[in-house]
C-alpha positions as CSV (number, residue, x, y, z in Angstrom):
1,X,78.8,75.5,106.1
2,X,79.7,75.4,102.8
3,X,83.8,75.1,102.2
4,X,85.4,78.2,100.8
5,X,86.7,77.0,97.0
6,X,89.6,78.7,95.4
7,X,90.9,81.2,94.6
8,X,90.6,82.5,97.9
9,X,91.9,85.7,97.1
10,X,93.3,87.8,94.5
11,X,96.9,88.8,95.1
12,X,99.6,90.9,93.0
13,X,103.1,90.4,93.4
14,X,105.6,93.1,92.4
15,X,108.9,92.5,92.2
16,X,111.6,92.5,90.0
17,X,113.9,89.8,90.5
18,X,112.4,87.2,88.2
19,X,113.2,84.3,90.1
20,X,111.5,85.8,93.7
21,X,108.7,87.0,91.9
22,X,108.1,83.4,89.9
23,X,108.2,81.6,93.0
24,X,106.3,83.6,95.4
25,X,103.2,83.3,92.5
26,X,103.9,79.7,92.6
27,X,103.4,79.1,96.2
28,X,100.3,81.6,96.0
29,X,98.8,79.0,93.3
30,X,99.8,75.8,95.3
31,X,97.6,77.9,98.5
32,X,94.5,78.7,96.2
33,X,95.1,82.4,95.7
34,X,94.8,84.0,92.3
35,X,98.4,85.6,92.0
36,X,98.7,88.8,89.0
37,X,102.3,89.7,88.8
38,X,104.3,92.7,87.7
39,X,108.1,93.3,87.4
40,X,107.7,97.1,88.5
41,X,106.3,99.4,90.7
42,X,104.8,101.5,87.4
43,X,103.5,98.2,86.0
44,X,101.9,97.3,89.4
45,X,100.1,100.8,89.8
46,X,99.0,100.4,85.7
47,X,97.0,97.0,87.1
48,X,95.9,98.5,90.0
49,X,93.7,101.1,87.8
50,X,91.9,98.6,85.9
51,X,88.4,97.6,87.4
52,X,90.3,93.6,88.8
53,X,89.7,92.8,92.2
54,X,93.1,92.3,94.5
55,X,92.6,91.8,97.8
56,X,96.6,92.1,98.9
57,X,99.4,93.6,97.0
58,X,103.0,92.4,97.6
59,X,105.8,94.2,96.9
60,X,109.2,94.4,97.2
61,X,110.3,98.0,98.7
62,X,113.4,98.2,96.3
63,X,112.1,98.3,93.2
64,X,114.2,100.1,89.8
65,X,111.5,102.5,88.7
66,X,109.4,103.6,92.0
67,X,110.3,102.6,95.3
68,X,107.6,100.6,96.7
69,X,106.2,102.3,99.5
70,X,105.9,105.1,97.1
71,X,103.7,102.4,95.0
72,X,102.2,101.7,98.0
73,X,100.9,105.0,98.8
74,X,99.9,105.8,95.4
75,X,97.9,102.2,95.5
76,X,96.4,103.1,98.9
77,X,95.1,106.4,97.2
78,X,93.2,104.4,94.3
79,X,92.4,101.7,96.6
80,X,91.8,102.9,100.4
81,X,92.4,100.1,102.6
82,X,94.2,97.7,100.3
83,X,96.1,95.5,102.3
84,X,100.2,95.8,101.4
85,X,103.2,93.3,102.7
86,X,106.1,94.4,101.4
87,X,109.4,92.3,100.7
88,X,112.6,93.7,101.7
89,X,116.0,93.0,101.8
90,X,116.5,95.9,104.6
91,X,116.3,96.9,107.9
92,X,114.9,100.4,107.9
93,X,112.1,100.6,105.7
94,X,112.1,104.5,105.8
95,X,108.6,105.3,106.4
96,X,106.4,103.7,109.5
97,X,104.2,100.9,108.2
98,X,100.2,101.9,108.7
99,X,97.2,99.6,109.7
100,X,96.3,96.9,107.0
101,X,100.0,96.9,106.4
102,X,103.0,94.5,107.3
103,X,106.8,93.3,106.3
104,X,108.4,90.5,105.4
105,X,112.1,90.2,105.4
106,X,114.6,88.4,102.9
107,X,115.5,86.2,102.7
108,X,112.2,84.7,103.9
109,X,110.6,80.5,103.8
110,X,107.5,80.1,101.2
111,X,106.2,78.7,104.3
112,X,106.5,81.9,106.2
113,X,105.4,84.0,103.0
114,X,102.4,81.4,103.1
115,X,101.6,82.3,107.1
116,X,101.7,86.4,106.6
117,X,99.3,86.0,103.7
118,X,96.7,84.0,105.1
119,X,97.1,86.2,108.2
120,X,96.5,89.3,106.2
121,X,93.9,88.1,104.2
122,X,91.9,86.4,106.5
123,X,92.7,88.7,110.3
């Protein structure tokens, strides 16, 4: 069997504290994944509707301009069974999570982020 080479995986990040969203790409590069990145929930759905491959979005829930399980819905509708983690900084999510979809609290380790993606990706 032939090893898998990167990138393993296409993921976008959306989030719009600069400094979670720069390191969460970097540890996605240092684990072989293609990170795109976008510093809004409008900018995230504008990628979403070009023809690119992503195989997990992450996002934080609290974003400025569209809260991002409303992203994640409107994603879900252009892309049926993407698979979504989303970020967040609270306890009550609002909305039930579906299949394909899971959470990831703040703050969290890069090692833990690391774990949840692979799981995701690869379960």
């Amino acid at each position: 069997m032939t090893p898998r080479v990167p990138p393993f995986g296409t993921v976008l990040v959306v989030e719009d504290e600069p400094t979670v969203r720069e390191l969460v790409v970097i540890k996605l590069k240092e684990l072989g994944f293609a990170p795109l990145e976008a510093a809004a929930g409008l900018a995230g759905l504008n990628i979403l509707h070009t023809p690119q491959d992503i195989d997990l979005l992450i996002a934080d829930i609290g974003l400025p301009d569209i809260d991002g399980q409303e992203m994640a819905a409107q994603a879900r509708s252009l892309r049926p069974g993407l698979k979504i983690l989303f970020m967040t900084g609270h306890t009550d999510v609002g909305r039930a999570l579906e299949p394909g979809m899971a959470l990831i609290a703040k703050p969290f380790s890069l090692d833990a982020l690391a774990a949840q993606t692979r799981m995701m990706l690869e379960g």
